[in-house]
Every structure is written in structure tokens, then in C-alpha cells.
C-alpha positions, 0 to 999 in steps of 0.5 A: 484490478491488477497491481503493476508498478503504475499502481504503485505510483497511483498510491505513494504519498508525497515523501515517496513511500509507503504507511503502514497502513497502507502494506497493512491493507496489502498484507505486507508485514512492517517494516516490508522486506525488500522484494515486497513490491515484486511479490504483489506485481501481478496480483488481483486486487478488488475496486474496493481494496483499491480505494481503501489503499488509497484512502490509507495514503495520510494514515500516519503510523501515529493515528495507527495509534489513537 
């Protein structure tokens, strides 16, 4: 799968952004530094990575915790 701004969209949560859990699963350091969306247009992701992120999407940086 290739990441492009629909997929983006398909995995934001329902305050618009992104968890930690979520960048964690892209590499993305936290917090992301600006410009962190674009690096990743174009990249090729697994099916499995897919799910995995979309999965991460109510994983809250306090469950990161316990």
C-alpha cells in the first residue's frame, strides 16, 4: 500500500489527529516535527502495517503507559 493523503484521512482519530502509537508504528519520532506527513507520501507500506495503524488509532499515550 502506498501512503498518500487519503490514508491519512482513512486512520485519524475522532479529534483530528494522530496517537503516539500510531507515528510510533510509522517511525515518526514524538512529538512529529512539521513536514513528518510529507516524508512519508509515497511510501510503500505492508496490509499488515495498515491494520496495525488502524488498530493504534484508541491507543491513548496513557495505555502507552500500563
Amino acid at each position: 500500500m502506498k501512503i498518500t493523503e487519503d490514508f491519512f484521512k482513512s486512520w485519524m482519530t475522532d479529534a483530528g489527529g494522530y496517537t503516539r502509537a500510531q507515528l510510533n508504528l510509522l517511525k515518526i519520532e514524538w512529538p512529529p516535527v512539521h513536514g513528518w506527513k510529507a516524508r512519508l507520501i509515497g511510501t510503500e507500506i505492508t496490509d499488515e502495517l495498515y491494520q496495525k495503524i488502524l488498530a493504534a488509532k484508541h491507543i491513548t499515550s496513557q495505555k502507552l503507559k500500563n
